[in-house]
VEXDREN-2710 file (C-alpha; in Angstrom, 1 decimal):
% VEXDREN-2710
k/r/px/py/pz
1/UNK/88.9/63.4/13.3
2/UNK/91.8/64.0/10.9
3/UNK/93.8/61.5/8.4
4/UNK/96.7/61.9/10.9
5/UNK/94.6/60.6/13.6
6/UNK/93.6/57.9/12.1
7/UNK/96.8/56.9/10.8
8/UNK/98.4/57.0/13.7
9/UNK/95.2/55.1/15.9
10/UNK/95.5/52.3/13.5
11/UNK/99.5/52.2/13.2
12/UNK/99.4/51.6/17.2
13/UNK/96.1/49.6/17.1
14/UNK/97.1/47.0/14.0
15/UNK/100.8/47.6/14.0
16/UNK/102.0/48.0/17.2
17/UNK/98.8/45.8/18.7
18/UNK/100.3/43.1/16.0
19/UNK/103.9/43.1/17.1
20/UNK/103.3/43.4/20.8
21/UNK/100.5/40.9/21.8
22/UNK/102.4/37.8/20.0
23/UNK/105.4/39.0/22.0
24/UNK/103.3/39.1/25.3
25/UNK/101.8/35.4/24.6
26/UNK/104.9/34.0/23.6
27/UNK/106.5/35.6/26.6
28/UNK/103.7/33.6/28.8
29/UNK/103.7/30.4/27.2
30/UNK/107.8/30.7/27.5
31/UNK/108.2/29.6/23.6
32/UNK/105.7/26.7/24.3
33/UNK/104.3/25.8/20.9
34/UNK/100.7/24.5/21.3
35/UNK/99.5/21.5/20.8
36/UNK/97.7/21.5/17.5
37/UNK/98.2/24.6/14.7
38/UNK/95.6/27.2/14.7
39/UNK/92.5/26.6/12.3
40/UNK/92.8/30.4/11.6
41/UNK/95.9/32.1/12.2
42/UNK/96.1/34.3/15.4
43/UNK/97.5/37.2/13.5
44/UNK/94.2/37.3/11.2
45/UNK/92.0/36.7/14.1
46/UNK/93.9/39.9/15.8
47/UNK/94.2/41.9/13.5
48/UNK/90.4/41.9/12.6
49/UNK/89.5/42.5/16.3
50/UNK/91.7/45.2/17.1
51/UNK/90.3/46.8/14.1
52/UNK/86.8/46.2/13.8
53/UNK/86.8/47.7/18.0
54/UNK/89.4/50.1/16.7
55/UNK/87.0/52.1/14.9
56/UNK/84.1/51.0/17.3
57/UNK/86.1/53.0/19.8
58/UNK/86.4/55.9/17.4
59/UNK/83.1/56.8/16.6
60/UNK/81.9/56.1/20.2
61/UNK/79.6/53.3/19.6
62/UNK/77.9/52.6/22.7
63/UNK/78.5/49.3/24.1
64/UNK/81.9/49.1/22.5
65/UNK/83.6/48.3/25.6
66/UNK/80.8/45.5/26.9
67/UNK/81.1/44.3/23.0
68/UNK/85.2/43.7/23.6
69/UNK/84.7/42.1/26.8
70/UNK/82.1/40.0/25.2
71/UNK/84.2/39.2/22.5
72/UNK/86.7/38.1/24.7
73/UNK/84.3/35.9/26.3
74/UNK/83.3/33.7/23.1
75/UNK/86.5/33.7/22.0
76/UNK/87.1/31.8/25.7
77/UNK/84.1/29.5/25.4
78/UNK/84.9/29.1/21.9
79/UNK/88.5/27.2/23.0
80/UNK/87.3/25.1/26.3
81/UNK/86.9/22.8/24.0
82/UNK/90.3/22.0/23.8
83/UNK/92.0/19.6/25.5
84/UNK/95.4/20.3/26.9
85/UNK/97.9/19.4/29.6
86/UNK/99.2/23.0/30.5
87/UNK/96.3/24.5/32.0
88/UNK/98.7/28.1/31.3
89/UNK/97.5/28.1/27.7
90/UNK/93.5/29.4/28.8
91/UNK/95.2/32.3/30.7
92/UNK/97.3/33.0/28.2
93/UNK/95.1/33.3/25.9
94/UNK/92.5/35.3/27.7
95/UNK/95.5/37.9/28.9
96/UNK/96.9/38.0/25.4
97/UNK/93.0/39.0/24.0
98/UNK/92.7/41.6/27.0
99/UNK/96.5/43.3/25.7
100/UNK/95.0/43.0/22.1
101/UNK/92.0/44.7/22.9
102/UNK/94.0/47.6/25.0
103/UNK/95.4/48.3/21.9
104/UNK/91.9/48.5/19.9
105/UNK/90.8/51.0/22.8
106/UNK/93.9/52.9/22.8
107/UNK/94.0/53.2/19.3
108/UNK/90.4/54.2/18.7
109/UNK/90.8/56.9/21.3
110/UNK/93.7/58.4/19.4
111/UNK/91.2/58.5/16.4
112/UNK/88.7/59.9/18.6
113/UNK/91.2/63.1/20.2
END
């Protein structure tokens, strides 16, 4: 694994992964603005995922893909608490967290090359 690997892993994990998934859920929702803020902002919440799997992906840690599907699975449960009336908004966000962790995998195998 060189420094240029793992520059350019992160720049498409964090950087592109940080432009494109917003994009994506924002193209989902149609510009919908949800019903209450976030309690901690989506772009800190992604950008810590895509990199803590980034580099889970990277070294090969085994489990790293049932980890990100897990992952996505808390974060799930963790919002069926919420009440709203546009029953897009769990798809969405379970769609937007599958793109975001493509990017963690695709990034951490351009590490790993």
């Amino acid at each position: 694994m060189s420094i240029w690997s793992w520059l350019f892993g992160l720049i498409v994990s964090l950087g592109i992964g940080s432009y494109a998934t917003p994009k994506f859920l924002d193209w989902l929702r149609e510009g919908k603005a949800e019903a209450r803020p976030d309690v901690v902002p989506r772009w800190i919440t992604g950008m810590l995922e895509r990199g803590f799997f980034t580099v889970a992906i990277a070294f090969n840690v085994p489990g790293s893909a049932i980890a990100m599907m897990a992952w996505l699975g808390a974060k799930m449960a963790a919002n069926w608490s919420r009440q709203t009336q546009d029953p897009l908004v769990g798809v969405s966000a379970l769609l937007s967290g599958l793109l975001s962790m493509f990017f963690a995998l695709i990034g951490g195998l351009i590490v790993r090359a």
